[in-house]
N, C-alpha and C positions, 0 to 999 in steps of 0.2 A: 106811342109805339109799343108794339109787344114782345116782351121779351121772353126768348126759346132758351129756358137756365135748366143744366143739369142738377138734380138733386136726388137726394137718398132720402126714400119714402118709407117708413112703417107699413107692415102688409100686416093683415088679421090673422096670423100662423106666429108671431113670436120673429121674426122675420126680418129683410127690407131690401128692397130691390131699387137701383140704380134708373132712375127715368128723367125724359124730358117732361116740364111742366110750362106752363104760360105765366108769366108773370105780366100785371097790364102795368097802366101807368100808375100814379097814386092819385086821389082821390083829395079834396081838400081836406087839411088835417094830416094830412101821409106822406110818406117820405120813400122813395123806392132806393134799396141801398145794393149795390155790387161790394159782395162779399170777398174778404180777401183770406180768412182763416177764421176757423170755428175749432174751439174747445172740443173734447169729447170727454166725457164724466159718466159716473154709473146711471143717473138719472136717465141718463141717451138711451141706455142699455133697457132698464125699468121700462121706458115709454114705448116697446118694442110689445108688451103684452097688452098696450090700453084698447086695443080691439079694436081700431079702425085706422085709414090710411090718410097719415100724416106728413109732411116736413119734420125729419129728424132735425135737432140740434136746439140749443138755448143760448151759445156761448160765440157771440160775433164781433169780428171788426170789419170792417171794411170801409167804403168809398160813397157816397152821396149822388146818384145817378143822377135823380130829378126829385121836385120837392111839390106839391099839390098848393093849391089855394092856401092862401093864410098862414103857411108856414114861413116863421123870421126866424129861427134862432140858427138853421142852417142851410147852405144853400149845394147846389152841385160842384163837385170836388172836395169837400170838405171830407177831413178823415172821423168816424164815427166809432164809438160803442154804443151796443145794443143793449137794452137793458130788458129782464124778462117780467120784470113785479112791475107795470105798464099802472102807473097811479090817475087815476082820474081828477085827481086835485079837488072834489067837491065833497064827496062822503065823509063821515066821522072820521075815520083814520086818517085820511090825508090831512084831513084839517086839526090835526090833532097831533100831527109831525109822524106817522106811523105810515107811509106809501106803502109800504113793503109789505102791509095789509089790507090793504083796500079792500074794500068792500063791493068796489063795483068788476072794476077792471082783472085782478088778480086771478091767476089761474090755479088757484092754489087755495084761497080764503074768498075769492067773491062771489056772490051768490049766481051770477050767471056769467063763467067765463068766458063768454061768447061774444060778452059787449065790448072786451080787450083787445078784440081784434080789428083788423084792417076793413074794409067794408065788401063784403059777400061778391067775391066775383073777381076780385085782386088776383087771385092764384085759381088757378085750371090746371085739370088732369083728367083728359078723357073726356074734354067737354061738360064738366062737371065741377064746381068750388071744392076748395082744397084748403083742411087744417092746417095748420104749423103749428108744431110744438111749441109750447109757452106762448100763443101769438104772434112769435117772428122766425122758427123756421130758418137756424142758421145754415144747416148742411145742405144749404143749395146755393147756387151761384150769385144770386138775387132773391130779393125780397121785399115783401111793400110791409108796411109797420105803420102804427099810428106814433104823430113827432114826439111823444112823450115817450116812446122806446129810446128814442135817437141822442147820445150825448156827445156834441163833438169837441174835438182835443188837436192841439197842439204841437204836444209833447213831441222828442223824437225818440221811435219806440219802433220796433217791429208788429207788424201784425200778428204772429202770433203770439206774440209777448201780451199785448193788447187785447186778443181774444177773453184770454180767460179770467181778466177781469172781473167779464159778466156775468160768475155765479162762483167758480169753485175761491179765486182770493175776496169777492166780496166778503162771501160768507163766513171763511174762516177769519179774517182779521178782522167783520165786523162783530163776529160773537164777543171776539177779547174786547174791540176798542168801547163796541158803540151799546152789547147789551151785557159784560161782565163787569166794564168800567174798572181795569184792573189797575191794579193803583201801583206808580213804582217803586222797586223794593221789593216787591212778595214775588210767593213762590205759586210755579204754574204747573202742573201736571197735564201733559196731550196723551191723550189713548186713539193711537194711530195715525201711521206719520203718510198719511198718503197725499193726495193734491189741496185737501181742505186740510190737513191734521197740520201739514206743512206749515200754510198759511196763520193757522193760530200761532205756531210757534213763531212765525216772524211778528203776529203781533203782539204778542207776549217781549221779544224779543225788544221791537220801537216803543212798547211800552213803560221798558227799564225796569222791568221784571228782575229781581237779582239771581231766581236758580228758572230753570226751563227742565222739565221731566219728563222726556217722551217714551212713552213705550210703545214697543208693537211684538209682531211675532216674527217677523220680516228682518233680519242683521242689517239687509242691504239699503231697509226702506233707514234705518234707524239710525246707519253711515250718513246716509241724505240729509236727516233732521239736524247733525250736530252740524252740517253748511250751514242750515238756516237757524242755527242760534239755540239749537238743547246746549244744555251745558251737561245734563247727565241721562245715561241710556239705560234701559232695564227690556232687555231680552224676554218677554213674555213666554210662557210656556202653552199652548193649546192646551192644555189638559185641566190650564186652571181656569177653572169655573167660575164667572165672576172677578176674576182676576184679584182673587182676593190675597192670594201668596205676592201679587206683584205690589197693593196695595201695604204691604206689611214693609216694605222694597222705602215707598213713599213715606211713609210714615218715619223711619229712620233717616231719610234724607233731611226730613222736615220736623227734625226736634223732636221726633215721637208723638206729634201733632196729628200729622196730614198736612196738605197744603193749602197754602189760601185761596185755591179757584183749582179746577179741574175741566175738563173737556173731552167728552167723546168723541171722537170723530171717525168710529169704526164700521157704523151703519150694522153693524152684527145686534139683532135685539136681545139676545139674551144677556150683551152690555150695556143696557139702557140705563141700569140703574149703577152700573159700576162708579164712575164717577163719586158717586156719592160719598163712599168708601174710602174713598184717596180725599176728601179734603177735613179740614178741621172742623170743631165745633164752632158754627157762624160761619163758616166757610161757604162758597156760592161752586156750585157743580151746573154745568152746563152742557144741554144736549145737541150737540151743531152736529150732526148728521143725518138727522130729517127721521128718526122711526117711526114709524105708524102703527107697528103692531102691538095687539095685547102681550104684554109682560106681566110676571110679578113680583110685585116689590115688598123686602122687607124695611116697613115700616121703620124700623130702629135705626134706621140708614140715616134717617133724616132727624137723628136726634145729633142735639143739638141745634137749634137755629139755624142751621142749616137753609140756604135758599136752591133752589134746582128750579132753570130756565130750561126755553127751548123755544128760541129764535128765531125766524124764518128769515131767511138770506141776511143774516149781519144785522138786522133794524136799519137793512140799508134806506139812504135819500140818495139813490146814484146819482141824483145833479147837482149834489156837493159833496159827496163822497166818493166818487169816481174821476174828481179832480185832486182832489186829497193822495187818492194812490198813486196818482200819475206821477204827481209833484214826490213822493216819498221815491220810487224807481228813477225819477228823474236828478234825487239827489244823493241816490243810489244806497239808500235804506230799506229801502223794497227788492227784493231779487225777484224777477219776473222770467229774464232771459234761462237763467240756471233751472227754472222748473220745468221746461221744456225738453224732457227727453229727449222726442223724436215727432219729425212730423211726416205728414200721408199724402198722398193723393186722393180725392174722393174714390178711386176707383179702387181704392185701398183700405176701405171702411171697415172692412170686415177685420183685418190686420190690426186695426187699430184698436178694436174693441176688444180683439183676443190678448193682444198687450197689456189693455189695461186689466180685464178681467185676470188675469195670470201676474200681476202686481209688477212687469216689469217697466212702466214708466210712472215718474214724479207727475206728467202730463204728457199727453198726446193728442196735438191739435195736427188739424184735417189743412190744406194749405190747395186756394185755388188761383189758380193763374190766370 
């Protein structure tokens, strides 16, 4: 049967306009999921200028409608996360414990992200196939996805709690867990405490981290972080460039060192290389907010031994790390509920996105009924 799901489309103007779409059945391999709440993140925002009309969203939970040919691991009713780094399980990086890079499937790293998706015809608009963002297209009511999206869970958790899972706490607690491998007892410097900057600090935090250092330019973001486990705040100034006055801040925290690991999560590129700056000689700086742009770097940044990463979503394996979180919030080491500022109606999208662009929510998930 077909399904008549409202969703928020990407238009070619920077744009996105509210429409019905056709969602069919799935296909063997595919799973069609009724969405119950989807994340909203700057990435939503970004995918607004990729010039063509797509399903907004990356970030879902929801419900197991109907399940296609050959799929066992879940069946209808079962509660789901969505996962967007869709692993093929056969190329060098899957096979190599690296999903979260694939090479086939990835819309982000694989050479044609087109084989990551559902099969040609799953989604209509206009009588015509219809992309979804990262492959699954959370801002709509429904969705078809292939079963290696689909992780399902147990736990008891709110759907929006659950949503954001899917990218903004992956990524930040898996830069700390799974690619800075922070060791406990040392000290952690976050550079910006927003829905991902948060997330490292909680995982800095379950990591037994002994000082947590967040900075931002934001009082009210920087109130937020000492919830989720800073132990010390530094008021950044705009004016510093580099943030290298706030780095001087770190450095006296940290023995006149710097500290043992560092993390951006500002998405501003002219702090690409800040980090650097803030940790010690052999110290590991990390870049977890995805930049893409040409910067320049000075070189002497990286003196000392010095290692500088840049991760893409955590080095997540969401079908054993996305049981891991669960289990952490379930035993109430994770805060999930408390990152939830406010949530929307889809027909509120716009609201939502002016929210988060103007810095006033920790997160802002879209909630359908």
């Amino acid at each position: 049967m077909i399904i008549h799901a409202q969703a928020a489309l990407a238009d070619q103007n920077g744009s996105f306009t509210l429409e019905e779409i056709e969602v069919h059945p799935p296909q063997a391999g595919e799973v069609r999921v009724a969405l119950m709440a989807s994340g909203i993140c700057h990435t939503d925002y970004d995918s607004l200028n990729w010039g063509y009309h797509h399903v907004l969203g990356h970030e879902g939970a929801g419900i197991v409608e109907s399940v296609g040919e050959g799929v066992s691991h879940v069946k209808a009713g079962d509660k789901v996360l969505l996962n967007w780094a869709i692993p093929c399980r056969a190329c060098y990086q899957c096979q190599t414990g690296h999903q979260n890079i694939c090479e086939k499937n990835s819309p982000v790293t694989g050479t044609n992200p087109d084989d990551g998706a559902a099969h040609v015809g799953s989604t209509i608009w206009k009588g015509a196939p219809l992309k979804r963002s990262f492959n699954i297209g959370t801002l709509s009511t429904h969705t078809v996805v292939k079963q290696e999206a689909v992780i399902p869970y147990a736990v008891e958790i709110p759907f929006t709690s659950a949503c954001i899972i899917g990218c903004g706490v992956m990524t930040g607690y898996g830069s700390v867990v799974n690619a800075a491998k922070l060791a406990a007892g040392s000290t952690a410097v976050i550079l910006g405490t927003g829905g991902v900057g948060l997330n490292v600090i909680q995982g800095a935090r379950i990591s037994g981290a002994a000082k947590i250092i967040a900075i931002d330019v934001n009082q009210q973001r920087l109130d937020m972080a000492k919830q989720f486990g800073a132990t010390h705040l530094i008021l950044a100034d705009r004016a510093d460039v580099g943030l290298t006055e706030a780095a001087e801040k770190v450095k006296l925290l940290c023995g006149g060192r710097g500290a043992d690991y560092a993390f951006e999560c500002t998405g501003v590129p002219a702090l690409g290389a800040a980090p650097l700056a803030m940790v010690r000689n052999a110290g590991t700086a990390v870049q977890v907010s995805g930049i893409e742009q040409s910067i320049e770097i000075d070189m002497r940044l990286f003196e000392w031994d010095k290692i500088y990463m840049n991760p893409l979503y955590g080095m997540a394996m969401p079908e054993f790390d996305f049981p891991k979180l669960l289990n952490l919030y379930s035993q109430g080491a994770l805060k999930l509920d408390e990152l939830i500022t406010r949530t929307y109606a889809l027909k509120n999208l716009q609201q939502a996105i002016d929210d988060m662009l103007a810095g006033r929510n920790a997160k802002g998930v879209v909630v359908f009924s």
